[in-house]
C-alpha positions in Angstrom: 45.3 -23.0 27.8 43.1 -25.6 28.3 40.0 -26.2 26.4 36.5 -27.5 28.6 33.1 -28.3 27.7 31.6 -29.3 30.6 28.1 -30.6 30.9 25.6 -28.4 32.3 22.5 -29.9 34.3 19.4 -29.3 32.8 17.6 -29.2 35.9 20.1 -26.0 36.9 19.1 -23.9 33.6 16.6 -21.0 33.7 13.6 -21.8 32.9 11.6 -20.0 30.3 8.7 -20.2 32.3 9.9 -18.6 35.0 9.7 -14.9 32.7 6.2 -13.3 33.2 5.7 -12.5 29.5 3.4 -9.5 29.1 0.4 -9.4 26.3 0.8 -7.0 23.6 -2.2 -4.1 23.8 -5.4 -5.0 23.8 -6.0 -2.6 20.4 -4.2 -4.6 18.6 -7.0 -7.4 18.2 -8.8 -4.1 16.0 -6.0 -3.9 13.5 -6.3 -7.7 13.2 -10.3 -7.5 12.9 -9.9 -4.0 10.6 -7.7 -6.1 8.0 -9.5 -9.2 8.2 -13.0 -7.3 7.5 -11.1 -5.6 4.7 -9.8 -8.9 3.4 -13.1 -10.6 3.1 -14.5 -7.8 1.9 -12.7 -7.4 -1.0 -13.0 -11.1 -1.7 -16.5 -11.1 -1.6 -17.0 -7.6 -3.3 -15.2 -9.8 -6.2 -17.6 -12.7 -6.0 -20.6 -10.8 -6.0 -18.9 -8.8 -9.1 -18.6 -12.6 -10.5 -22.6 -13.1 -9.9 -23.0 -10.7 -12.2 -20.2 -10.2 -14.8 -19.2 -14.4 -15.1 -22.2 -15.8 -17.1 -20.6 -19.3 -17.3 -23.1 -21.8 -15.6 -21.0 -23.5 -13.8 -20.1 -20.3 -11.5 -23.5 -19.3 -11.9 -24.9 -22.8 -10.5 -21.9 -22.9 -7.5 -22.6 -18.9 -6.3 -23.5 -19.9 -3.1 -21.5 -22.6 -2.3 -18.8 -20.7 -2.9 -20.2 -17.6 -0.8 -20.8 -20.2 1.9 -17.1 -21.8 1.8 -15.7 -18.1 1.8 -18.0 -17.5 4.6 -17.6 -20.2 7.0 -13.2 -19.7 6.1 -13.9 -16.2 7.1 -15.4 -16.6 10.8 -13.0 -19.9 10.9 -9.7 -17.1 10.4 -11.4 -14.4 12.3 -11.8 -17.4 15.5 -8.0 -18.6 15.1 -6.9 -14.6 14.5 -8.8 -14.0 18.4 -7.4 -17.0 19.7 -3.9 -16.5 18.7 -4.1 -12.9 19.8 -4.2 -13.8 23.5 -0.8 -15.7 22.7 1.0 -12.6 21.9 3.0 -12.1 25.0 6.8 -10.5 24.8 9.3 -9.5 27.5 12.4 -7.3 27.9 15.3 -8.4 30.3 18.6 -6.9 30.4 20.0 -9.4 28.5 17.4 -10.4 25.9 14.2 -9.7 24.4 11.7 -12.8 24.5 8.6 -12.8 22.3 6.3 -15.8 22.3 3.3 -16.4 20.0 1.4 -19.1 17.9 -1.8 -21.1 18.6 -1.0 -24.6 17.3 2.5 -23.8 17.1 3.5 -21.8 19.9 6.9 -20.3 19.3 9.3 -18.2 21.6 11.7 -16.3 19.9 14.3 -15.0 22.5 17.4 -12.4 21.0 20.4 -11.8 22.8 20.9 -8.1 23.3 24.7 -8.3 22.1 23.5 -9.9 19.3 21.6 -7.1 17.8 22.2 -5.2 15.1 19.9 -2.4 15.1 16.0 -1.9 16.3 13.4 -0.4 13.9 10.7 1.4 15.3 7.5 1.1 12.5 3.6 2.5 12.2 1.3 1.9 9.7 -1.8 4.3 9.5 -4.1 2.5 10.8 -1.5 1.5 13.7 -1.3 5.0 14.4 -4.9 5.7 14.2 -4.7 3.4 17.8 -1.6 5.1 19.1 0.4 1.2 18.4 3.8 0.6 17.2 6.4 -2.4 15.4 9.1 -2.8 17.0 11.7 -4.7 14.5 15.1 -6.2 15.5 17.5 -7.1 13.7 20.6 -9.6 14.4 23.9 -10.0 12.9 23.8 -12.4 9.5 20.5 -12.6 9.0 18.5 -10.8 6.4 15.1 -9.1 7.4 14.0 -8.9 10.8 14.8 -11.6 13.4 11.7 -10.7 15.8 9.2 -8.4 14.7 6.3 -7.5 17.9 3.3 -6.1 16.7 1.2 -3.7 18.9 3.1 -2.4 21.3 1.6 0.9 22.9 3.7 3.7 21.1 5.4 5.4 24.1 6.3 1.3 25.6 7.8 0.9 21.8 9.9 3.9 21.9 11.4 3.4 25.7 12.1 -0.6 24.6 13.6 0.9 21.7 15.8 3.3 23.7 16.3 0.6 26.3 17.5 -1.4 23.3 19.4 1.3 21.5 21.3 2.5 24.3 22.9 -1.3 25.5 23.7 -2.2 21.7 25.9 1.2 21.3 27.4 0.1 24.6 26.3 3.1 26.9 24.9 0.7 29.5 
């Protein structure tokens, strides 16, 4: 037997662009906003609390810059959270699953079918309040999840999940 390694052209590749990626639903921007708004609150139920409680001048003197920094990081997260949303995009193919995301570091995370382990569907409560779902996948030698898509629509996570299931076992 002889061994090659032959040189491929780069020109004669697929091209990851060629994949229409699809967005993730649409809901999913209301889990991001729910947590955020319960983030921020929390963090300013606690400097409020700190108004009152903390009698040191120097936090007394710095309240509202403080309430303004927190502020203006809040809209600044709740911006980049909107604008990263729209970057959530994922495909199945029969070969691979192909998730894309990140807004000023995009990232495209594709896992070869045979590679997979095993596929964890997931819902939170609130996730299930809009009917969303986790998909998790998992790949051989790794520990936790390789590629994890948020907000799927719950019936699209279960058939990718079948899809998924039912080439890993082999009954293609």
């Amino acid at each position: 037997m002889t061994f090659t390694n032959t040189q491929l052209n780069s020109e004669s590749l697929p091209k990851i662009d060629d994949v229409i990626l699809k967005p993730i639903s649409k809901h999913y921007i209301k889990i991001i906003v729910i947590n955020n708004v319960l983030k921020y609150s929390v963090i300013f139920g606690i400097l409020i609390l700190g108004k009152f409680f903390v009698k040191k001048e120097v936090f007394q003197d710095n309240f509202w810059i403080l309430f303004l920094i927190i502020l203006i990081l809040g809209v600044f997260n709740f911006i980049i959270a909107f604008l990263a949303f729209k970057k959530r995009k994922y495909a199945i193919r029969e070969h691979d699953v192909i998730y894309a995301q990140g807004l000023f570091v995009n990232s495209i995370t594709t896992v070869p079918i045979s590679r997979i382990q095993h596929i964890e569907e997931s819902r939170s409560w609130l996730a299930r309040q809009f009917n969303l779902a986790t998909l998790n996948i998992y790949s051989a030698g790794e520990s936790g999840s390789d590629l994890s898509i948020k907000g799927l629509p719950h019936e699209e996570a279960r058939q990718v999940n079948d899809f998924i299931s039912t080439k890993v076992n082999g009954n293609n």
